[in-house]
N, C-alpha and C positions, 0 to 999 in steps of 0.2 A: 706414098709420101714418106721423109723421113723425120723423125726427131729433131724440137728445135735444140739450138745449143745454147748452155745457158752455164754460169759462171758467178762465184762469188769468193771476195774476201775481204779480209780486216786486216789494217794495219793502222798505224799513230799517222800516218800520212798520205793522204788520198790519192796522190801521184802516184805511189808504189802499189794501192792498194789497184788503180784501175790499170795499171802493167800487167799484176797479177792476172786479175780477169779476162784482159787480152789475150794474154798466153793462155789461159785455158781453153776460150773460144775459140782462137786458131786451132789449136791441138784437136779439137773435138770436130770441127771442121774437114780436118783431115780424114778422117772414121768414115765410114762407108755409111753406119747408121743415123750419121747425123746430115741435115741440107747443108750446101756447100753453097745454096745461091741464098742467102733470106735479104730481106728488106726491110723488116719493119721491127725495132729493138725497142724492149719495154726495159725499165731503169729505176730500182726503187736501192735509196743510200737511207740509212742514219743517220737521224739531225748532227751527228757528230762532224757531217761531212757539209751540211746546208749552204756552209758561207763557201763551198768549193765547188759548190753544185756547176756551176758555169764552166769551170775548168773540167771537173769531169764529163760534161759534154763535149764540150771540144776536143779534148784527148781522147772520147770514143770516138766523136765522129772524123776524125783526122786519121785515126789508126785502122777503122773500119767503113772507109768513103763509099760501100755499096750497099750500108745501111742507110736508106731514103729519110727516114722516117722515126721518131722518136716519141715514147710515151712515158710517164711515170710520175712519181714524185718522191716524197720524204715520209719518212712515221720515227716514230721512239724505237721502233725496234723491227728488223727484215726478215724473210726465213729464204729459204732454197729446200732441196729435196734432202730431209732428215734435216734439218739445222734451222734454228734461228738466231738472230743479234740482237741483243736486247744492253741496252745501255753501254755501246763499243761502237767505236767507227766501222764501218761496214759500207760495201755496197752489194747487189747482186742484178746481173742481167742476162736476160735472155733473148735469143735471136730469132724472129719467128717467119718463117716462108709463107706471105699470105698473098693470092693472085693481087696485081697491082689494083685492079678495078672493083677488088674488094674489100679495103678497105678507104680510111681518113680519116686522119692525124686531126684534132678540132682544138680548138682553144678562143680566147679571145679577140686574139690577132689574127685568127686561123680558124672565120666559122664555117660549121658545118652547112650553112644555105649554102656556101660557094662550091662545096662539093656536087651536091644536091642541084645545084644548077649546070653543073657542066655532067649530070646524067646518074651520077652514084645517087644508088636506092638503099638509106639506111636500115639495115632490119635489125642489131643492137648493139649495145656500146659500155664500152669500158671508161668508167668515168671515176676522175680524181676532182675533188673539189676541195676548197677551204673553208670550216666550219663556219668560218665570221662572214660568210658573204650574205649579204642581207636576203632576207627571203628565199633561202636555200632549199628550203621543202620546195615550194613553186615550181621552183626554177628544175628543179627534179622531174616534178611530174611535168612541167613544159617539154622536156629533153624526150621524154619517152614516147611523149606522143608523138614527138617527130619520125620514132622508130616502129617501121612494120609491125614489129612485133610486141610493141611495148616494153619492152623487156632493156632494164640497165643492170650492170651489176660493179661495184668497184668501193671506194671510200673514200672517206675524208682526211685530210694528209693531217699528221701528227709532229709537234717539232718543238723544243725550247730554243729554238733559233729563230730562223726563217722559215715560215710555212712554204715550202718552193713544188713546183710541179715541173717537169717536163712537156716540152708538146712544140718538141720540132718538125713544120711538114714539111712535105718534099712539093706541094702545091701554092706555096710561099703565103704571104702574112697581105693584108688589105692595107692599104694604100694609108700610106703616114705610121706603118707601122716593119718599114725592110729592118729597124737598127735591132728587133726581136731577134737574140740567138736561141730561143728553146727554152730556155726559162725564166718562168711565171709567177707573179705572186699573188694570189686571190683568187676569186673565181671561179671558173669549172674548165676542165680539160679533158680530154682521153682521146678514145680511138674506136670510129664506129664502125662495124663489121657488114658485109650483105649477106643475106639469103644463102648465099654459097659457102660458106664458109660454118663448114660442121664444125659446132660446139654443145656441151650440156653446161649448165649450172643448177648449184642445190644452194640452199640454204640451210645453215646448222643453228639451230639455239641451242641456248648455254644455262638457260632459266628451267624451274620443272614448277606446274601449275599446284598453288598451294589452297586452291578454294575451287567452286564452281564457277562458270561464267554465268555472265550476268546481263541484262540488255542494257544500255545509258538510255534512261526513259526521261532524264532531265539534267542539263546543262549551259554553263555561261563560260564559253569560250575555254578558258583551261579546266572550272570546276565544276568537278563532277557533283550535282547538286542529289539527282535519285538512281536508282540501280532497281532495276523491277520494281517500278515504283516504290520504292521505299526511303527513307533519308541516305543517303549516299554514305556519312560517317557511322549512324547504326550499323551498317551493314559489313562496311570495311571492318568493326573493331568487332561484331561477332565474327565474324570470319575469320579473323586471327585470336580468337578466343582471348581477349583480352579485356575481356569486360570484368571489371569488379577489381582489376592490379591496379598500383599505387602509379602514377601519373608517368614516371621515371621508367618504371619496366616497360610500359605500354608504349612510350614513345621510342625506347628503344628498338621493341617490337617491329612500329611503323616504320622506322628507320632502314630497316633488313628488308623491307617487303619492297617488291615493284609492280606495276602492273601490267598486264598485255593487253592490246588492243587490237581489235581487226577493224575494219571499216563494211560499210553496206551492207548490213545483216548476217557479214559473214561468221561462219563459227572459227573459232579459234583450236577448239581440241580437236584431235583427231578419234577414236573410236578406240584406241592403244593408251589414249591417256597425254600423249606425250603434244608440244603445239606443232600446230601445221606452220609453214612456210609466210603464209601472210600475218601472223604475229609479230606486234614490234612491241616490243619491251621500253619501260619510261618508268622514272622516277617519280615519288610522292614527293613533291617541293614544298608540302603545307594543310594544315589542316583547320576547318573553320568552325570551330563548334559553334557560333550563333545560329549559322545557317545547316549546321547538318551536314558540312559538305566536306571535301577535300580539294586539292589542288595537284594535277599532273604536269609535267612538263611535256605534253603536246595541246595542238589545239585541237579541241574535240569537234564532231562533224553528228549530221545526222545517222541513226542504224550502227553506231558503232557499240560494240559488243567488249565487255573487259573481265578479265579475271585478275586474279592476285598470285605473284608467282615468287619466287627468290631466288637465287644462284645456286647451283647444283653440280658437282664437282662431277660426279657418276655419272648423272643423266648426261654435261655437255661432253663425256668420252662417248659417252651410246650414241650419240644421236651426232656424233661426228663419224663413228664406227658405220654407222647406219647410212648417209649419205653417200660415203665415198662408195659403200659396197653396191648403192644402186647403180652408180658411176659404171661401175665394173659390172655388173651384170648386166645394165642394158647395151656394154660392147660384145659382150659374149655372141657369137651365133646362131641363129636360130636354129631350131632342130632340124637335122636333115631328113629327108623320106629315105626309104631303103634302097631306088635308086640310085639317087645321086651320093648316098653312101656308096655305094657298089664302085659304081664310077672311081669312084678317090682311090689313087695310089698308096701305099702304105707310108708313102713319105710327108704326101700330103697333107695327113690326120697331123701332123704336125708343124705346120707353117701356121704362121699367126694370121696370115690372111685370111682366113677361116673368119676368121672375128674383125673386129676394129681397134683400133690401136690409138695409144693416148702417145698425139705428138708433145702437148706442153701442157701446162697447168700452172694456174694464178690461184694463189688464196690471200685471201686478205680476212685477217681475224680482227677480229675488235684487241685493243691494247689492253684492256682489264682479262683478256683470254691469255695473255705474252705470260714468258718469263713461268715463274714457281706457280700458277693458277693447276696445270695441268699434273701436279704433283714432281715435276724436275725439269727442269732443261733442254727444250725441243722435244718436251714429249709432246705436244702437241701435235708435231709436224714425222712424229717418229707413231703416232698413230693412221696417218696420212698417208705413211709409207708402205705400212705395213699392207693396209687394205685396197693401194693407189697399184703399188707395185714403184721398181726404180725408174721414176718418169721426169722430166726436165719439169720443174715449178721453182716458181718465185714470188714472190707478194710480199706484204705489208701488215703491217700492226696499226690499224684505222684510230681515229676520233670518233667515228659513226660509220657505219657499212651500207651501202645501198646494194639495192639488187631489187627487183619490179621496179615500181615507181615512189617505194617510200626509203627512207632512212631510219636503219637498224641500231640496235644497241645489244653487246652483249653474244654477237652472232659472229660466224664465219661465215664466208660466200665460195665457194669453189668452183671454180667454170674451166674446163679440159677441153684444150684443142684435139679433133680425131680426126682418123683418116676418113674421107670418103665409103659411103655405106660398099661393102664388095659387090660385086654380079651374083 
């Protein structure tokens, strides 16, 4: 398979800016390494561009009529490979060849049962939503169960404008809804993928754990009332050794700190120190000293397990250095026996088909990761690089990240289109 082609730029005016892009996808098109046939174009702009989002669909899909199929939305700030936009008009998109009968384009107007009934087997999905849509955790884990494999990954779109998504199919919109051109406002959208279609995704935190975890042995819906049986506030303010500071320092204390959470007994640390994957990071929104307790912003469940954690500049480099390299080593090939070495021509040992190959790659970072957090300017995405290698990526700067079936804070999600496993 080839490389998707993918494209981005910035200009004071959106017409000029998706011309640009155009000419780069044709250009890249031409290339021998890139597909010349794709179908299904993913689309992430700049609230700078929000109120133009409409026109820039039209002028891609008029300039590029054998793209079917359209997915994305909007954040405060875009990347591409080595580069992000952070506060500047931008768009970036990429082109991606995925057998017809494996995927579908989902949205509102455009659900995913109508696929599902004309025979597509979702097994997982790229999903864009808008923070404000009522019961948006639910409606997450609803999505996922629909998928084989339970498995989502994508975010929640970011905008001082119009919160706008893309999600044009090529299987058209339900009935009292043809005047839908592609873009959305509210709600949940993306593009669900089958079986067939090789991809990884990792998750990266950004937090490094600043206490031990702890079991929630008592609670009322947000507040955490005991921690190993204990008062729940006792426990938070020895843990940040802040017992016996003047009221001022301690609540500044509490202010820095967050906490991670995992659900159903699961453990959160890994054995390294550093959290696993199902940690989600959440805010203290309050604390009750009548009762002992504090206040999170999730709603707590039974078996969930919390530690105390805070932003970490170093660890979120590690442990984004850390993902992408598993990335890369579970493409590598597996050892040969001394046979089938034998067998190989001298020219061989050097073709990449030996291995698997990253056709595309999506990352979607949380917006407090954007911009100066990473110490300068697309360092973020220039660590990415480093350890990715030069591969077509695009993504977003989220409100909240998803990936299983919760909503993240504070994270990257990274998920790599590949070639088919070799012979």
């Amino acid at each position: 398979m080839h490389l998707f082609p993918f494209a981005h730029a910035t200009h004071p005016k959106a017409e000029i800016a998706t011309q640009l892009v155009i000419a780069q996808l044709r250009a890249l098109m031409q290339q021998d390494t890139y597909t010349s046939s794709p179908n299904l174009g993913l689309l992430y702009i700049t609230d700078h561009y929000a109120l133009h989002a409409q026109d820039i669909l039209d002028h891609l899909s008029a300039e590029l009529p054998w793209i079917t199929d359209w997915s994305g939305g909007v954040g405060v700030g875009i990347c591409s490979n080595n580069v992000e936009y952070f506060d500047e008009p931008a768009l970036v998109v990429m082109l991606c060849e995925i057998p017809f009968g494996q995927y579908a384009v989902f949205s509102g107007v455009s659900p995913l049962s109508a696929s599902v009934q004309n025979g597509f087997e979702p097994y997982c999905a790229l999903v864009h939503a808008d923070g404000s849509t009522p019961d948006l955790s639910d409606l997450i884990k609803e999505l996922a169960l629909e998928m084989d494999s339970g498995y989502l990954f994508g975010g929640l779109t970011s905008s001082r404008a119009q919160n706008v998504q893309f999600a044009l199919s090529s299987r058209g919109n339900v009935a009292g809804q043809s005047k839908s051109r592609g873009v959305l406002v509210g709600g949940m959208s993306g593009v669900s993928f089958g079986e067939e279609v090789p991809m990884i995704t990792r998750v990266t935190q950004g937090c490094v754990p600043t206490s031990l975890e702890y079991a929630v042995t008592r609670f009322d819906q947000h507040l955490v009332l005991e921690l190993n049986g204990r008062p729940a506030l006792e426990v938070l303010l020895e843990a940040l050794g802040v017992k016996g500071m003047d009221r001022q320092h301690a609540l500044s204390k509490v202010k820095q700190t967050l906490v991670a959470l995992t659900e159903s007994y699961t453990e959160g640390l890994s054995p390294t120190g550093h959290f696993k994957e199902e940690v989600m990071v959440r805010h203290i929104i309050g604390l009750d000293p009548s009762r002992q307790a504090f206040a999170i912003a999730h709603m707590l469940t039974p078996g969930m397990r919390l530690s105390f954690c805070e932003r970490n500049l170093e660890a979120a480099k590690a442990d984004l250095t850390r993902i992408a390299a598993e990335v890369r080593e579970s493409l590598e090939p597996e050892e040969l026996s001394y046979e089938q070495a034998k067998s190989l021509s001298v020219g061989e040992w050097s073709q990449p088909e030996l291995g698997r190959r990253i056709l595309g790659a999506i990352y979607i970072s949380c917006a407090g990761r954007g911009g100066p957090h990473f110490g300068a300017p697309s360092a973020e995405l220039q660590i990415l690089r480093r350890s990715l290698g030069d591969v077509p990526l695009l993504g977003f700067f989220a409100s909240g990240e998803i990936a299983h079936h919760h909503l993240y804070g504070y994270t990257g999600v990274l998920t790599v289109f590949v070639d088919h496993q070799p012979a």
